[in-house]
N, C-alpha and C positions, 0 to 999 in steps of 0.2 A: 648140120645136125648137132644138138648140142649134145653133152660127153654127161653121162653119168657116175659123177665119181663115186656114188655108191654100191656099184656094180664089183663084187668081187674079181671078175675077170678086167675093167678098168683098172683097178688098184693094181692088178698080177701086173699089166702089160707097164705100168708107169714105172712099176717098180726094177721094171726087165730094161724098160730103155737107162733107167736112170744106171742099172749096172753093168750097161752096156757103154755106158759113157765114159765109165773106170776102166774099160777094157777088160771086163769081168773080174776085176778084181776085188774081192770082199774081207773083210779083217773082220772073222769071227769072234773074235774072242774080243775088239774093241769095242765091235757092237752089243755084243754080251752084256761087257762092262755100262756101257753107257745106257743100253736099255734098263736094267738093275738087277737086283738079286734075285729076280722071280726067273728068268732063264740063265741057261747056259750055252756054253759055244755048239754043243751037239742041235739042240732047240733050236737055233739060228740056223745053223748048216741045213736041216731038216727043213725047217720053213723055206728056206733060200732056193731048194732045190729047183721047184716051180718055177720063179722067175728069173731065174740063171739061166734056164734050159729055155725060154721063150728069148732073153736076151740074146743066147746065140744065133737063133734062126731070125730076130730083130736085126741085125751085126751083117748076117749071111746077106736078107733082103736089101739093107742098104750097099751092101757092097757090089749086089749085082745089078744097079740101077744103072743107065746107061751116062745119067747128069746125074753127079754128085753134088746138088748145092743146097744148104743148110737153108733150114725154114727160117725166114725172116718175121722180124716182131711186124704186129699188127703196126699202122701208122696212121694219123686223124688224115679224114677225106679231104682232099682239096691240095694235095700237094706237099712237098719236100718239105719239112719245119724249117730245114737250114736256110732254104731261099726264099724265106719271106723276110720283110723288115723287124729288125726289133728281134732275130730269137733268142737263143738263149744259147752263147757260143761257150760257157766255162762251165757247164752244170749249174751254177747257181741260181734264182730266179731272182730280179731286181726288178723294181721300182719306178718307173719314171716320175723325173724331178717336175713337179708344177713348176711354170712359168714364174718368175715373182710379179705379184700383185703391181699396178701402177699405182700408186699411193703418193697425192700430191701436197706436199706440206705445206702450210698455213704459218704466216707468219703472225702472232699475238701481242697487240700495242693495245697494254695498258696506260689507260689513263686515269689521271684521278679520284673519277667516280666509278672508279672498279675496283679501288681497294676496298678489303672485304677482310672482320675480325672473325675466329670463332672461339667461342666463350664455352664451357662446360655448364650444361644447366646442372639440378641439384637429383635428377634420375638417372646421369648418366647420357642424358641425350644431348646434340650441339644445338647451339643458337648464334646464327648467324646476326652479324650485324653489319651494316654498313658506313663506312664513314662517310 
């Protein structure tokens, strides 16, 4: 089911895990500062209060779970990324190099009646002539 992040009580519980992540630890007067001049550390502690107090019983529930194992990220269907060919073992994403082209060179024997002048006409355009 999908998650309504416009739900005030959504926002209360994200905000409860995330400070539950800190081990409830919150730095009023940082977030004061970095939110701006419109609150202060009293305004934070007072908003805070809510998801402080859902945080702990967040904290409580996972600590009474019988398997403690951390949600893992989603993954694309079909299998491990690492054990397919080709993935992508350093973080970076690369390229493979085209083949180079078979390209057979020709060799060019001039003779005689292939030398060839070119003369400047009088607009700027060539005229070729032959000898």
């Amino acid at each position: 089911m999908p998650t309504n992040w416009q739900s005030k009580e959504v926002i209360d519980r994200l905000m409860a895990a995330v400070i539950a992540s800190f081990d409830n630890k919150i730095n009023y007067t940082r977030i004061a500062r970095l939110y701006g001049d419109s609150v202060n550390y009293d305004a934070i502690k007072n908003f805070m209060r809510i998801p402080k107090k859902i945080a702990l019983q967040l904290k409580a529930e996972d600590e009474s779970r019988s398997v403690s194992s951390p949600a893992k990220p989603r993954t694309k269907k079909g299998g491990d990324a690492s054990l397919t060919k080709g993935a992508v073992q350093t973080g970076r994403v690369t390229k493979k190099k085209a083949a180079a082209p078979n390209i057979k060179s020709e060799v060019v024997v001039k003779g005689p009646e292939d030398d060839m002048t070119v003369h400047s006409g009088s607009g700027g355009e060539e005229l070729h002539e032959y000898m």
